[in-house]
HTML snippet that shows the backbone in 3Dmol.js (N, CA, C, O; Angstrom):
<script src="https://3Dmol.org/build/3Dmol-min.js"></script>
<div id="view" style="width:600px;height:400px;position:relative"></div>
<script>
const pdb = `
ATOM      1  N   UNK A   1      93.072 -75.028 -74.429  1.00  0.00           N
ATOM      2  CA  UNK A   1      93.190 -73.640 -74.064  1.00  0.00           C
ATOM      3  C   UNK A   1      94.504 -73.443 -73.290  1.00  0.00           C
ATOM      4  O   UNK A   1      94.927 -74.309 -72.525  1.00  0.00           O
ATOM      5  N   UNK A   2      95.136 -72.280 -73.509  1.00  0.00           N
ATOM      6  CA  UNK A   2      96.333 -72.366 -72.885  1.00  0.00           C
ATOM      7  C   UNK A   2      96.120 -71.941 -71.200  1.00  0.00           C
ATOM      8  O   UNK A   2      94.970 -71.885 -70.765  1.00  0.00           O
ATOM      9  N   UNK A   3      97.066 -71.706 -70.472  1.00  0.00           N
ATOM     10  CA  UNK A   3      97.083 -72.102 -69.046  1.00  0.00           C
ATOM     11  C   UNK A   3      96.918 -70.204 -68.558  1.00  0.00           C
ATOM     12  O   UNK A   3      96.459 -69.889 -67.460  1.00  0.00           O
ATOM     13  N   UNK A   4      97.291 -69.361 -69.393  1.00  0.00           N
ATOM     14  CA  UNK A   4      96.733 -68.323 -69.122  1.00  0.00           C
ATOM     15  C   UNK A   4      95.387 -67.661 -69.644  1.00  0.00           C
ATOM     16  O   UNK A   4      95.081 -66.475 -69.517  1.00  0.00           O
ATOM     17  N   UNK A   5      94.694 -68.596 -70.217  1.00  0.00           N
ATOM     18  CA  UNK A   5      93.391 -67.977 -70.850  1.00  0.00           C
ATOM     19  C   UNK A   5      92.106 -68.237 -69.157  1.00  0.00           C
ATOM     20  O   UNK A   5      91.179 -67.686 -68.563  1.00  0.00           O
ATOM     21  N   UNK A   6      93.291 -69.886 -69.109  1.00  0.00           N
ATOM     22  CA  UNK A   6      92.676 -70.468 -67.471  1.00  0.00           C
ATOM     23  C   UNK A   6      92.305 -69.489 -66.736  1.00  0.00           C
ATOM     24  O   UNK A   6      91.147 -69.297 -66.367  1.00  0.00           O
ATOM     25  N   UNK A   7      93.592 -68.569 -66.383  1.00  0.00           N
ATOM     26  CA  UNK A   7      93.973 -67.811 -65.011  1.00  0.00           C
ATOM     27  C   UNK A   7      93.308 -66.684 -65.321  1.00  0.00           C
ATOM     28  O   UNK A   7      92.934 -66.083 -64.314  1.00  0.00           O
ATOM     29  N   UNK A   8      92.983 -66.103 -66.483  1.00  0.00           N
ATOM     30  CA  UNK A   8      92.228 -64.737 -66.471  1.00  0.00           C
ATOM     31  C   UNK A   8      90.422 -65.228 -66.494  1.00  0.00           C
ATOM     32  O   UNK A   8      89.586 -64.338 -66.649  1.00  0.00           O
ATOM     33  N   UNK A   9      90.029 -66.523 -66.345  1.00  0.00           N
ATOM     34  CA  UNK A   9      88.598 -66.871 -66.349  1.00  0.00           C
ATOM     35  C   UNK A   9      88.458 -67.039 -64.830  1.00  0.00           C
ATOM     36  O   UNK A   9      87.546 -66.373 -64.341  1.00  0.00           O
ATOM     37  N   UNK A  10      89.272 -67.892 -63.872  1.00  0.00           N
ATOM     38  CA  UNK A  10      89.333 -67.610 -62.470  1.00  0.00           C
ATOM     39  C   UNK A  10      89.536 -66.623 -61.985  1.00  0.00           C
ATOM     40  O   UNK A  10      88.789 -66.407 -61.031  1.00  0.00           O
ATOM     41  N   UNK A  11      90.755 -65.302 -62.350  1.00  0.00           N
ATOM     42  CA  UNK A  11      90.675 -63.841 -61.936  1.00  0.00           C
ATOM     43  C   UNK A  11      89.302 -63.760 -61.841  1.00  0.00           C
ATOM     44  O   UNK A  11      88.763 -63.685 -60.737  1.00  0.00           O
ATOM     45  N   UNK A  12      88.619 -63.766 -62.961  1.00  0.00           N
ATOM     46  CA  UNK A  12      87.306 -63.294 -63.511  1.00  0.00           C
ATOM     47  C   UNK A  12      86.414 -63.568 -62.641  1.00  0.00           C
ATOM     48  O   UNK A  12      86.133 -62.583 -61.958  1.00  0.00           O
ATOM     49  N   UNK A  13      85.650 -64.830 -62.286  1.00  0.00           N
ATOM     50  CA  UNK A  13      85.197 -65.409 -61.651  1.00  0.00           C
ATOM     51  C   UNK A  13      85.179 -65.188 -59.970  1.00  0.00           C
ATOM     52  O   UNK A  13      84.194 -65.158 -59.232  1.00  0.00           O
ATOM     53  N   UNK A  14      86.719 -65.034 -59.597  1.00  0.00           N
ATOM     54  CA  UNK A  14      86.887 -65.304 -58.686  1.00  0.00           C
ATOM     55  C   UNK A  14      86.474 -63.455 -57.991  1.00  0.00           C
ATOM     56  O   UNK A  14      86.089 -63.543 -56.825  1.00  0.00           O
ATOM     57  N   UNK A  15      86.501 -62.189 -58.434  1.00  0.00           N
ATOM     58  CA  UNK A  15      86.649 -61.192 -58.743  1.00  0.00           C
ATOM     59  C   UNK A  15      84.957 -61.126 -58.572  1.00  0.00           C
ATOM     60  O   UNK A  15      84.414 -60.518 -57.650  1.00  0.00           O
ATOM     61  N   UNK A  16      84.225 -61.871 -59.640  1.00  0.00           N
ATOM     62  CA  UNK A  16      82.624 -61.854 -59.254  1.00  0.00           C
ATOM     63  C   UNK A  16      82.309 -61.947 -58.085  1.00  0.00           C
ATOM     64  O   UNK A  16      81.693 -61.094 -57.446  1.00  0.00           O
ATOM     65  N   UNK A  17      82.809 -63.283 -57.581  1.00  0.00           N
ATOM     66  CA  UNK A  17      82.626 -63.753 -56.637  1.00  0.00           C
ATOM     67  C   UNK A  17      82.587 -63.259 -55.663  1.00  0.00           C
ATOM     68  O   UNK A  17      81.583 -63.220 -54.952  1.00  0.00           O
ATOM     69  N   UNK A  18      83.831 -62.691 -55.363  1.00  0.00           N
ATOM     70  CA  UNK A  18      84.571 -61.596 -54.073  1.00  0.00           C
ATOM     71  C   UNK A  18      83.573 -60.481 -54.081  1.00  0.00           C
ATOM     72  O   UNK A  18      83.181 -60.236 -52.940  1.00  0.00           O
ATOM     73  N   UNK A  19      83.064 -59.762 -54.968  1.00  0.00           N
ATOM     74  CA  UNK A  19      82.397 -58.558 -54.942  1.00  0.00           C
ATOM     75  C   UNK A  19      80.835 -59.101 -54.429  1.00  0.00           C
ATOM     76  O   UNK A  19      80.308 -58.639 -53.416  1.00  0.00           O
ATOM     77  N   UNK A  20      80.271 -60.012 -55.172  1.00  0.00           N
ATOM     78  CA  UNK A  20      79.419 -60.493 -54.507  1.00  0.00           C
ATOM     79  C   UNK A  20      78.898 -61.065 -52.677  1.00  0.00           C
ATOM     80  O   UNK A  20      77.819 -61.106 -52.087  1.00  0.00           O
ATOM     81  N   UNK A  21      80.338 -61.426 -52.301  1.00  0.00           N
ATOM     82  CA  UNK A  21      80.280 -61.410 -51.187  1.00  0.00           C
ATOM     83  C   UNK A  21      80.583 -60.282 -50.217  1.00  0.00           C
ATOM     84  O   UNK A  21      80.154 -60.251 -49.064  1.00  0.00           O
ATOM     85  N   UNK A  22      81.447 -59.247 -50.837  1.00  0.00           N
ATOM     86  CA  UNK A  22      81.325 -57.868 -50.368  1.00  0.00           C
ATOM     87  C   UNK A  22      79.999 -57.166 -49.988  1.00  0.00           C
ATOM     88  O   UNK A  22      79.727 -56.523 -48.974  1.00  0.00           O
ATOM     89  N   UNK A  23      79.201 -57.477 -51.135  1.00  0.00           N
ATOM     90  CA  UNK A  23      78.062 -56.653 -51.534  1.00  0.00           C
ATOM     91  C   UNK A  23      76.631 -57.317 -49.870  1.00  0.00           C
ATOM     92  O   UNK A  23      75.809 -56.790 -49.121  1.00  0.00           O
ATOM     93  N   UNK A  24      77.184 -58.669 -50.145  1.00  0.00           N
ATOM     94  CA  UNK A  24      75.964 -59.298 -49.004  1.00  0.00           C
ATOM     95  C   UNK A  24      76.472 -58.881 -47.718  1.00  0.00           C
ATOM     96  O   UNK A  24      75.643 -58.571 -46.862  1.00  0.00           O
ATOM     97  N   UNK A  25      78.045 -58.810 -47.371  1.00  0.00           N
ATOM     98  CA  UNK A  25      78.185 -59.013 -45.948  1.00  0.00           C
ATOM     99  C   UNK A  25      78.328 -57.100 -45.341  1.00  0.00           C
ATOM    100  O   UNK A  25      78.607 -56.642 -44.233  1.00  0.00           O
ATOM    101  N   UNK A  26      77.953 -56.351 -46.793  1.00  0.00           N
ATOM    102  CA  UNK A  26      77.679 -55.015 -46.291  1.00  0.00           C
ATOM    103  C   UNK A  26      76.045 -54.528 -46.338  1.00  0.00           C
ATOM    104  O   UNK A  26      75.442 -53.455 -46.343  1.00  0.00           O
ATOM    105  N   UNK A  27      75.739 -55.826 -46.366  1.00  0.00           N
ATOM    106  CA  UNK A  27      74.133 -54.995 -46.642  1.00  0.00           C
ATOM    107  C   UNK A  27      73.676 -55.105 -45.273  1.00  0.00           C
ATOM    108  O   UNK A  27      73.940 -56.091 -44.585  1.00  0.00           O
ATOM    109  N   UNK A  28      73.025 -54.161 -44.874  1.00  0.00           N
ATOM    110  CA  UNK A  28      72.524 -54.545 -43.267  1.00  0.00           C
ATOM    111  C   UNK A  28      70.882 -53.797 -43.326  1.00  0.00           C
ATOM    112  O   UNK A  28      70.787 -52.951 -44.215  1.00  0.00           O
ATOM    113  N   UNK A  29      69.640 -54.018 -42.505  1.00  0.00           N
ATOM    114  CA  UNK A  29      68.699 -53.719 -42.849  1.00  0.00           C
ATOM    115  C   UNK A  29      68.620 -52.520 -41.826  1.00  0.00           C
ATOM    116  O   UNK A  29      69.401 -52.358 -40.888  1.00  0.00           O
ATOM    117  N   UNK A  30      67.292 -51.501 -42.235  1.00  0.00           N
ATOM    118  CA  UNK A  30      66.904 -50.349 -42.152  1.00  0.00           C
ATOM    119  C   UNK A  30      66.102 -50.535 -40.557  1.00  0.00           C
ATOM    120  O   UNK A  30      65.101 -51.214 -40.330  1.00  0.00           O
ATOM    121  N   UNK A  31      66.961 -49.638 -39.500  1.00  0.00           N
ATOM    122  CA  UNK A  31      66.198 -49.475 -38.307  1.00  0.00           C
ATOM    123  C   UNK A  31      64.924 -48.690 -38.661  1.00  0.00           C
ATOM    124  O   UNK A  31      65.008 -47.462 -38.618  1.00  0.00           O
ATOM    125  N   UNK A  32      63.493 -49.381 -39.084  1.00  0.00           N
ATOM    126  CA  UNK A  32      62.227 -48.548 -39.006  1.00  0.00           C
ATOM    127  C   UNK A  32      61.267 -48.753 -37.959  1.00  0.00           C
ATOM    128  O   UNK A  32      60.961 -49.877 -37.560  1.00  0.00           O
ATOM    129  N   UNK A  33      60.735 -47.570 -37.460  1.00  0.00           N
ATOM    130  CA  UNK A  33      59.733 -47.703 -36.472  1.00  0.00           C
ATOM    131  C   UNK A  33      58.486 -48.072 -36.977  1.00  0.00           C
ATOM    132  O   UNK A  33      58.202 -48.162 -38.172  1.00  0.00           O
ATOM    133  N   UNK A  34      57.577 -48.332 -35.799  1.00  0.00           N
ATOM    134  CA  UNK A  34      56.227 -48.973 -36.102  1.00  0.00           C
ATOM    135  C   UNK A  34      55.432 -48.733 -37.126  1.00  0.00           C
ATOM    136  O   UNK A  34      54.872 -49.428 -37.973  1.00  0.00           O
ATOM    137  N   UNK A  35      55.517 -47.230 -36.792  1.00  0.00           N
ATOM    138  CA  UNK A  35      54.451 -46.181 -37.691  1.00  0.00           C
ATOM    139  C   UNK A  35      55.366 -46.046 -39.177  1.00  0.00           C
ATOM    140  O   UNK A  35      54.750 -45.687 -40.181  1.00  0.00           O
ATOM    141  N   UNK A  36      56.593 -46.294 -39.256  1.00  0.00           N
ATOM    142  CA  UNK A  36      57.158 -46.307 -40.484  1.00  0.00           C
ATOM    143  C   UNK A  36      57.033 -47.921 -41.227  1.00  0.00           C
ATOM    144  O   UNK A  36      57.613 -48.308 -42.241  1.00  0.00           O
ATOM    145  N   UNK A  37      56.336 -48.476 -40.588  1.00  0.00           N
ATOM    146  CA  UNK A  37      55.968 -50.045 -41.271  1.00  0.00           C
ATOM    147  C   UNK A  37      55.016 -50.272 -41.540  1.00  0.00           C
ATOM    148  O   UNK A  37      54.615 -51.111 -42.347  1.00  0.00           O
ATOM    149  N   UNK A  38      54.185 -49.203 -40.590  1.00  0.00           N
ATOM    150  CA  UNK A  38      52.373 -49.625 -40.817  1.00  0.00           C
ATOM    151  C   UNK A  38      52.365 -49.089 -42.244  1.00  0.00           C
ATOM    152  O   UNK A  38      51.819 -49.670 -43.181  1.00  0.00           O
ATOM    153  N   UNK A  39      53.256 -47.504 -42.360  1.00  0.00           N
ATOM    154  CA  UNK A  39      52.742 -46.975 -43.361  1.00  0.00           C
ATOM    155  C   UNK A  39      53.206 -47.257 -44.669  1.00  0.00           C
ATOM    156  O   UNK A  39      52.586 -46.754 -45.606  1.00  0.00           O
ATOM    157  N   UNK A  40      54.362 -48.098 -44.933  1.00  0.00           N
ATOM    158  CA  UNK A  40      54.704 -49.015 -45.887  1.00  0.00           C
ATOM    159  C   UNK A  40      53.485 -49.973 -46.126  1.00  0.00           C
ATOM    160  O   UNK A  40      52.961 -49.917 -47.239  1.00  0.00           O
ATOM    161  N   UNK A  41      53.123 -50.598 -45.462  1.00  0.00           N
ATOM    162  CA  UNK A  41      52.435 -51.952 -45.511  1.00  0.00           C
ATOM    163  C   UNK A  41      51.177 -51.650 -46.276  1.00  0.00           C
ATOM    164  O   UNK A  41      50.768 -52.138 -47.329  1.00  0.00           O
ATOM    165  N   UNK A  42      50.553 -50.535 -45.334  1.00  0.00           N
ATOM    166  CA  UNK A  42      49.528 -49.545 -46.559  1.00  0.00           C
ATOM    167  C   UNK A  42      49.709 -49.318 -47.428  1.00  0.00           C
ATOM    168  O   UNK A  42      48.816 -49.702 -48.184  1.00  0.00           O
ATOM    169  N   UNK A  43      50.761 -48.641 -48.061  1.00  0.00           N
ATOM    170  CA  UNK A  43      50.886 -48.555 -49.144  1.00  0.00           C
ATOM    171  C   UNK A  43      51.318 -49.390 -50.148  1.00  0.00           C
ATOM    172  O   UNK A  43      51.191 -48.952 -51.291  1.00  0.00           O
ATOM    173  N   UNK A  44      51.809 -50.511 -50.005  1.00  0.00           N
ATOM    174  CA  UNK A  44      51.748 -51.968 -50.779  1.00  0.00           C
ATOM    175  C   UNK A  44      50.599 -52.443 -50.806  1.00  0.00           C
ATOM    176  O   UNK A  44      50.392 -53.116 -51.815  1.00  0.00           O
ATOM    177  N   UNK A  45      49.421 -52.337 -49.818  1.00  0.00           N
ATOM    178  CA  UNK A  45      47.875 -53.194 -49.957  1.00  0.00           C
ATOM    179  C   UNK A  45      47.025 -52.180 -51.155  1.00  0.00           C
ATOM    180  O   UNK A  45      46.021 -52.391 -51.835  1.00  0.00           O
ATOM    181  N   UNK A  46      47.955 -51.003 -51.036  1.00  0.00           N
ATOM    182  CA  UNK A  46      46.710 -49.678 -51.905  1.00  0.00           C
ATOM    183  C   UNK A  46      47.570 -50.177 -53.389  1.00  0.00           C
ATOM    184  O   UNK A  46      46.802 -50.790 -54.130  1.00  0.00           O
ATOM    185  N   UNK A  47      48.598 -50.077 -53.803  1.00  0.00           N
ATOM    186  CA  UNK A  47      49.140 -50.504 -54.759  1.00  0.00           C
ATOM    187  C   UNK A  47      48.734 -51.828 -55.343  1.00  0.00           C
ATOM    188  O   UNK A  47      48.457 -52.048 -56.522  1.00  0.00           O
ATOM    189  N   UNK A  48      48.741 -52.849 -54.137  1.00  0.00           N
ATOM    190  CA  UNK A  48      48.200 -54.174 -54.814  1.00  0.00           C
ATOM    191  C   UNK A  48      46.485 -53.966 -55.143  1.00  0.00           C
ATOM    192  O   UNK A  48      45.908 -54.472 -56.106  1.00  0.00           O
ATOM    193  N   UNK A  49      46.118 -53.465 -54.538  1.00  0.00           N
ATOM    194  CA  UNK A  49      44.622 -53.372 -54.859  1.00  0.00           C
ATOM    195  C   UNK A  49      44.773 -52.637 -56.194  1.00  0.00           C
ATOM    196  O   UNK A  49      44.197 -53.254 -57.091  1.00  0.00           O
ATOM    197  N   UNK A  50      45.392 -51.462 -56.625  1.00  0.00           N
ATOM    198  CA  UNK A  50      45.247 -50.580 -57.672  1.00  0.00           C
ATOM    199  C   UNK A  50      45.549 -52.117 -58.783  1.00  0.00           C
ATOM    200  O   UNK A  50      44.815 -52.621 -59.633  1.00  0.00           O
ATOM    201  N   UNK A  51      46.814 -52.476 -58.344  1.00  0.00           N
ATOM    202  CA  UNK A  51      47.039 -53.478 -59.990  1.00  0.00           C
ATOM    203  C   UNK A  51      46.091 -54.635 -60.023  1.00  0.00           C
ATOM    204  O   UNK A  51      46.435 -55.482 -60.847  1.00  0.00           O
ATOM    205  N   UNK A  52      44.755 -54.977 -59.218  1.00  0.00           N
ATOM    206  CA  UNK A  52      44.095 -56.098 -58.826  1.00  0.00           C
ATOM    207  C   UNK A  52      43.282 -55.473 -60.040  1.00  0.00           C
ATOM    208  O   UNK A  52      43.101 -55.989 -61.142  1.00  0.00           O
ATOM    209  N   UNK A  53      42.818 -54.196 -59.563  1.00  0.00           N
ATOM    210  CA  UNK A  53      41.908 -53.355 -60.436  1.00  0.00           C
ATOM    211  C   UNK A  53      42.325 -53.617 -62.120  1.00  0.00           C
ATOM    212  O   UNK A  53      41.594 -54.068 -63.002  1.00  0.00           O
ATOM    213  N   UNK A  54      43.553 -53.232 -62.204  1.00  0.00           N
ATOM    214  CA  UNK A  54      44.034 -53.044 -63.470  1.00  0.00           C
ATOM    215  C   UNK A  54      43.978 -54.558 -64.230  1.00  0.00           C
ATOM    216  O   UNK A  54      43.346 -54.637 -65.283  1.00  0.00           O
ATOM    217  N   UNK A  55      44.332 -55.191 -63.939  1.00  0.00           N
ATOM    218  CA  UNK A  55      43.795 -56.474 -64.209  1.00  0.00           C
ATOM    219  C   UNK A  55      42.546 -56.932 -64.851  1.00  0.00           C
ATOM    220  O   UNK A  55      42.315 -58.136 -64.963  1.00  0.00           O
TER     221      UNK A  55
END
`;
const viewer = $3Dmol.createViewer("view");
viewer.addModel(pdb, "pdb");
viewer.setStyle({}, {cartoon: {color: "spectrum"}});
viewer.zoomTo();
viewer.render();
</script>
């Protein structure tokens, strides 16, 4: 393979790469309060129960 087919697979790569680490070191998690967790949490046990059902 010639020496520029090289350099546009590392651009490539390297370009994944970079964005990928963009993507993690901007993710930061959601300040939620108590009552905004209880009421998540409920609603994942009512959901898991619904697909337990469906089953």
């Amino acid at each position: 393979m010639p020496w520029y087919a090289w350099l546009i697979i590392i651009l490539a790569l390297g370009s994944i790469v970079g964005s990928l680490m963009l993507l993690r070191d901007s993710a930061r998690k959601l300040p939620l309060s108590e009552e905004q967790l209880k009421r998540i949490r409920e609603r994942n046990a009512e959901a898991d129960a619904k697909d337990a059902e469906n089953r």
